[in-house]
N, C-alpha and C positions, 0 to 999 in steps of 0.2 A: 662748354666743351670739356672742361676739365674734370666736374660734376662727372659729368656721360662719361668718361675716362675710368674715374674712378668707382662708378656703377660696375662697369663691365670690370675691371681688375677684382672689385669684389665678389664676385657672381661667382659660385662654389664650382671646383673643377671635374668633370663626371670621371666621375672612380671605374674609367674602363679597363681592359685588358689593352690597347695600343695605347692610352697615356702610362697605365705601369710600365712597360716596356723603355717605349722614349723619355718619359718625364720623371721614372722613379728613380730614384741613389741604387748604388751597388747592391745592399743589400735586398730590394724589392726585385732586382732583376737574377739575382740569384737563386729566388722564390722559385722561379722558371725551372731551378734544378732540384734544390729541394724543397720542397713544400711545407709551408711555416717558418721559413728563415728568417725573415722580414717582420713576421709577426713577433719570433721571440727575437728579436733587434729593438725593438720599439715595447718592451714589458710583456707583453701578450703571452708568454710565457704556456701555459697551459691549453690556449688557442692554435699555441704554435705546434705544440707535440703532439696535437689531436691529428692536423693535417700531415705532421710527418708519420705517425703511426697507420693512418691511411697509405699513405705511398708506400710504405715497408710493403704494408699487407699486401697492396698491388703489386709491387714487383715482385714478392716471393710466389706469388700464387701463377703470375705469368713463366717465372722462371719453372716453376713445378710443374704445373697441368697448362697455362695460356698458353703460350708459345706452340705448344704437341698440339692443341686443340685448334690451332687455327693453319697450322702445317699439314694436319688431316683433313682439314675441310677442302683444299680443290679436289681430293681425289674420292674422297668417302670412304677409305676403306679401302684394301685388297686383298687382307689377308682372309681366306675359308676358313672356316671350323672343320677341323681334319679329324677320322676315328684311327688309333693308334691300338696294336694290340700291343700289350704288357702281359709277356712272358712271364713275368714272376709272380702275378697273381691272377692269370690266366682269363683276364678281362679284357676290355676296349673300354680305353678310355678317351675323351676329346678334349683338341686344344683347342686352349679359348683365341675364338679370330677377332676380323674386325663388325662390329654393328654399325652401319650404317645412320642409323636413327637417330643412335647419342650421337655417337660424330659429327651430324647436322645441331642438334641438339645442346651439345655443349660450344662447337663452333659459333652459334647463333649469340647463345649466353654469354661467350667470351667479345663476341664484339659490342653486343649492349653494355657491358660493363666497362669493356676500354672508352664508350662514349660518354657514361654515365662520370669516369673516370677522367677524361678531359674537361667536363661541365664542370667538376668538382675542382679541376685544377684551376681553372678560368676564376673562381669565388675566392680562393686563398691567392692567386695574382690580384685580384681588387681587395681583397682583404686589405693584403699586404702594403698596397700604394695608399689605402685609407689611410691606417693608421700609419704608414710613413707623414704625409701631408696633415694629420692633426696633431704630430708630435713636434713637427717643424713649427708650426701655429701657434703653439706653447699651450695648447687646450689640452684638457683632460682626454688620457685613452682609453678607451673601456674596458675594464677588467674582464674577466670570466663571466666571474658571479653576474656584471654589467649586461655581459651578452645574456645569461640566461635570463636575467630579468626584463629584458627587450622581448620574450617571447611572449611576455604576458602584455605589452603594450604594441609598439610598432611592428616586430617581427610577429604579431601572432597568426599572422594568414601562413607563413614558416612553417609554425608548429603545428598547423591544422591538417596543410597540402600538405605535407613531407609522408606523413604514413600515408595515404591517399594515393599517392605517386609512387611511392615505393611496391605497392598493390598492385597496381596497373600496370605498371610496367614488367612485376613477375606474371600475373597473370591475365594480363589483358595484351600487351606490345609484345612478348617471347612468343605467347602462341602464335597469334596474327604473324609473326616475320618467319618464323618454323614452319606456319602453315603454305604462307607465299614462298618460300625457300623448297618446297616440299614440290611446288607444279612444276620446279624445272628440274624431277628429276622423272627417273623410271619406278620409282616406288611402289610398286603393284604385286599382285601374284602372278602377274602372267610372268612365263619366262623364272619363273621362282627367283626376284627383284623384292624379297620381304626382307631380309638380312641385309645383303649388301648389294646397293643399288651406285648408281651414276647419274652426274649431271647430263641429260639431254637437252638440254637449252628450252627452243618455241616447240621440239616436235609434240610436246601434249597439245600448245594449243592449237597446232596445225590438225593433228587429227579429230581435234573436235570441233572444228570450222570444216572439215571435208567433208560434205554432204554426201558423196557418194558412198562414203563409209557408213557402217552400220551404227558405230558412236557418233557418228556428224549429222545422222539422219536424224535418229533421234535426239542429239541436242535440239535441232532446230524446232521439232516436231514438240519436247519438251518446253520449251521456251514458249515457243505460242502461245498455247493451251496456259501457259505460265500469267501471260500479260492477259489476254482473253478471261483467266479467273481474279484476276486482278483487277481488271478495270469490272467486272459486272458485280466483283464480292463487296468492290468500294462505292458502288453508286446507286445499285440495289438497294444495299442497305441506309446506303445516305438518303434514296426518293422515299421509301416505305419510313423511316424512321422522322424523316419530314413530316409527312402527311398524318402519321400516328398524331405527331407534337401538336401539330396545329389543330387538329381534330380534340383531343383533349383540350389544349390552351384557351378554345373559342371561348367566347363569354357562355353560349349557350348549354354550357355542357356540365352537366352537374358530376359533384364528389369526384371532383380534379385529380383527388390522393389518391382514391381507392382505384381508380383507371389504371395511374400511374401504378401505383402497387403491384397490379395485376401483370402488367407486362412487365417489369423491372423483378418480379420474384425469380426468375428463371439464373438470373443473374446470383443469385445465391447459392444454387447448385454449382459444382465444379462441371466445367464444360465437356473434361472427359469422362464424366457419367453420361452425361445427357447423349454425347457423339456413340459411346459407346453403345446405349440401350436404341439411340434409332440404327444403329445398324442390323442390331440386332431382328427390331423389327421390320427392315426392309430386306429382310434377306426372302428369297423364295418361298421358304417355310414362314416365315416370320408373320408376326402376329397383322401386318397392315395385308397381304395376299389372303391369308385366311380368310379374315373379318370379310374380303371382296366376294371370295369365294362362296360363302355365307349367304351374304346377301343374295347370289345369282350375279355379278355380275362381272362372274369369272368362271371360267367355265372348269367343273372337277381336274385338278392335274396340271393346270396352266398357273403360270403365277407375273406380274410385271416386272420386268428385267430392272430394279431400281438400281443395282450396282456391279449387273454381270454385262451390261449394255453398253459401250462404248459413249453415244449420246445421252441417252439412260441416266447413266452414273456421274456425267458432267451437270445435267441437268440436275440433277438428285443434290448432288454436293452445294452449287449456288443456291440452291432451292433451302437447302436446311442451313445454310451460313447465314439467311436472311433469319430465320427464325432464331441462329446462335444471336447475333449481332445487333438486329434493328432494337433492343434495350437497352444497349451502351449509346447508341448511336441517338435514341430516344430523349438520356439523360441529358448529352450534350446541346442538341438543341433546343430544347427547352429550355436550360437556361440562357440563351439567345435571347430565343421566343420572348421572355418574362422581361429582357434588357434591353428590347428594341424600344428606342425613342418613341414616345406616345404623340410626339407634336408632328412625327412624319406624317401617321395615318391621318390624326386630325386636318391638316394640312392638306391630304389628298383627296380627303372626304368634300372639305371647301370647296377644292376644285372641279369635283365633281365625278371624282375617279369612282372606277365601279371595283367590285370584291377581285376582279383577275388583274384589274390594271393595278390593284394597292401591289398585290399577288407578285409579279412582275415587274413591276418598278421600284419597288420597296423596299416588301419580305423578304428576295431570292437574294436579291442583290447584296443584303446586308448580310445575310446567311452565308452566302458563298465568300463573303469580305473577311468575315470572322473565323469561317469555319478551313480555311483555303490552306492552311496550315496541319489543322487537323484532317483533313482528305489528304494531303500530302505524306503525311505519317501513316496513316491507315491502309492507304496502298501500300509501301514498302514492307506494310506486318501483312497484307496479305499476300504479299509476295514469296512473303516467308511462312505464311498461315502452314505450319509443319500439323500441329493437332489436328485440322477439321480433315484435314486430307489421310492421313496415317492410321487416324483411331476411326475413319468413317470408312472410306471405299480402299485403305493399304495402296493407293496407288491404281489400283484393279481396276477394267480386267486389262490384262493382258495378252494382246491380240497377236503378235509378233514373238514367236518363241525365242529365238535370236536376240530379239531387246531386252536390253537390262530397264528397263521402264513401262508402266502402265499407260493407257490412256488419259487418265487423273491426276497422274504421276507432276508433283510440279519440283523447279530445278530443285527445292530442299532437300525434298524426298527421294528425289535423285541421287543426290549426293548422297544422304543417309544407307539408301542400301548398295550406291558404289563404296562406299567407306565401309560399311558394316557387315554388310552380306557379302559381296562382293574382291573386296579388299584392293579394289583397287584407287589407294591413297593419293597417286599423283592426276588422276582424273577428278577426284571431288576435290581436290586444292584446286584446280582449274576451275573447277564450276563454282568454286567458291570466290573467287577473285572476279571472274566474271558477274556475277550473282551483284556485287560489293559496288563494282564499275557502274553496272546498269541503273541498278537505284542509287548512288549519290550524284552520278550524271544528268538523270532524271527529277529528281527530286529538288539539285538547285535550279536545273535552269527552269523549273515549274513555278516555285516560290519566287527567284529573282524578277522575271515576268507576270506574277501576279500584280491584284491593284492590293493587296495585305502587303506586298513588300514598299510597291512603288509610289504609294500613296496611303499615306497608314494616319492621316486624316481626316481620307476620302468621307466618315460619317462622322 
């Protein structure tokens, strides 16, 4: 018992933020005020001005511009840009009001950085109760020079994440919380809402849930068309790009490479050439109505509606996504195909299985096992598939003068020209968040309910 006593009194104490508090000396709890206190208490000397030179910069920068920048953000703004005539040099001049945009903008940046700014504090509080508790232990404290040198041994995952994260967070976490900050406001052109706008809370997403409305109509209408091109661009291309594989993989099928070659070259070209030139050629004039025309089996003057057709141009776009796709789609399974256990088939041949039941109980199943991941990714990129739709049919046609959308039109593209043509920002932050909801919603409880997740020995 005494052993076990003494096991546990030795067991090292985790360097939190609630043991520095309660269990550290004065000066660790001081840390709490200023930052590096505790570090230059215990030698740390140079460790410890780093973190007080961070708190400087913090508070002067709050004191300067934080403070203003986050006192501005409930309201956005209310001052206009006013024209002033100036008598003395017989002009109009403007004062500068408020923007809106930065105001959201640097508001945003000031509270990432006050959190970024906590987490930093949290590391110099466990700094600080470290090297409290190894000073007290009579063991060596780590110099400077000591810490940098841990970057190259234990801290090096440190030195790696740190720029990594610092990236992501300017340009990957600010935009995403600017862009979600952006749908509760009125930020639009309508109502001239482009300078200085206001928080409306849900009314964006209310009016683009009200189906009566002409934006609610068409979200819905958009959304469909949205999943409908999504499930037929991901399974289309998964059946055809199956059947390719196997059809080349059989034993019976000579010059394997050159097969492969053949279809996988297309893949060489940039995709927005290729969407590019069959538009071109499916246009009324375009070279595939001619060539019909030619033939006879179109009549002088008539041409087939491939992208001015509502059904037409739906059908058009699935149709050429197979022909973009079923080569990537080709590569992957194949190498399946070449990795599937050879004792299953052996095995079903003994028993007596014929070419649909191997088919069937074997091939699909081990396909869909491995590949169940990859379908899951593949829908949410054609979700987003913005190229095939934008550089092939622009969304077109558009049947409804009043909609801001085509019939091709999917939610990206939507967004695209409510943000770009349109300008109306606080509707495509809506559809972007929505957009974000539906595929990571989808997407887990797809995988988590798979036998890839729930059984990932199953072969």
């Amino acid at each position: 018992m005494g052993i076990f006593k003494k096991q546990i009194n030795d067991f090292p104490t985790p360097y939190t933020v609630k043991a520095a508090v309660t269990k550290g000396g004065i000066e660790t709890k001081l840390s709490m005020l200023v930052m590096g206190l505790g570090n230059i208490a215990h030698k740390q000397l140079l460790k410890g001005i780093l973190f007080l030179t961070l708190q400087i910069i913090y508070i002067v920068f709050m004191i300067t511009n934080g403070f203003h920048c986050l006192a501005m953000l409930p309201s956005l703004g209310s001052v206009e840009q006013k024209e002033v005539w100036n008598e003395a040099l017989q002009i109009y001049e403007y004062t500068q009001g408020d923007n809106s945009v930065l105001i959201l903008l640097y508001g945003v940046a000031t509270i990432l950085l006050t959190a970024l700014m906590v987490w930093i504090w949290c590391g110099t509080l466990r700094s600080a109760y470290k090297a409290e508790c190894i000073h007290k232990s009579g063991k060596h404290v780590n110099t400077f020079l000591d810490d940098l040198k841990s970057f190259g041994h234990e801290n090096v995952h440190r030195l790696l994440m740190t720029p990594s994260m610092v990236f992501i967070v300017g340009f990957t976490i600010l935009p995403l919380v600017f862009m979600i900050c952006m749908a509760f406001t009125n930020y639009s052109k309508i109502d001239n809402h482009l300078v200085l706008f206001d928080w409306v809370g849900l009314e964006n997403f209310k009016a683009l849930f009200d189906s009566s409305s002409i934006l609610g109509s068409t979200f819905w209408s958009v959304l469909g068309w949205t999943l409908i091109w999504a499930f037929f661009a991901t399974f289309t291309n998964y059946i055809f790009g199956m059947i390719l594989s196997m059809v080349i993989n059989r034993k019976g099928t000579r010059a394997k490479g050159f097969w492969r070659f053949c279809f996988v070259l297309s893949c060489a070209v940039p995709s927005f050439v290729s969407l590019l030139i069959m538009r071109t050629m499916l246009q009324p004039n375009g070279a595939i109505n001619v060539l019909l025309q030619n033939l006879g089996w179109l009549e002088a003057g008539t041409a087939l509606p491939f992208l001015t057709d509502p059904t037409w141009a739906r059908v058009t776009v699935i149709v050429i996504n197979i022909w973009v796709g079923v080569p990537y789609t080709l590569l992957q399974l194949t190498g399946v195909l070449q990795n599937t256990p050879g004792e299953l088939y052996e095995a079903a041949r003994v028993d007596g299985a014929n070419t649909f039941q191997i088919f069937f109980k074997i091939t699909l199943p081990y396909m869909l096992f491995i590949t169940t991941p990859y379908l899951i990714a593949t829908f949410a990129g054609n979700v987003n598939n913005f190229n095939i739709i934008y550089l092939l049919s622009g969304g077109d046609p558009v049947v409804d003068l009043a909609s801001t959308a085509g019939k091709t039109d999917l939610l990206v593209t939507w967004l695209y020209k409510l943000t770009i043509d349109k300008q109306y920002y606080n509707i495509g932050a809506v559809i972007g968040i929505l957009t974000f909801i539906i595929l990571a919603v989808g997407a887990l409880l797809t995988y988590r309910n798979s036998k890839s997740y729930k059984d990932e020995e199953g072969f």
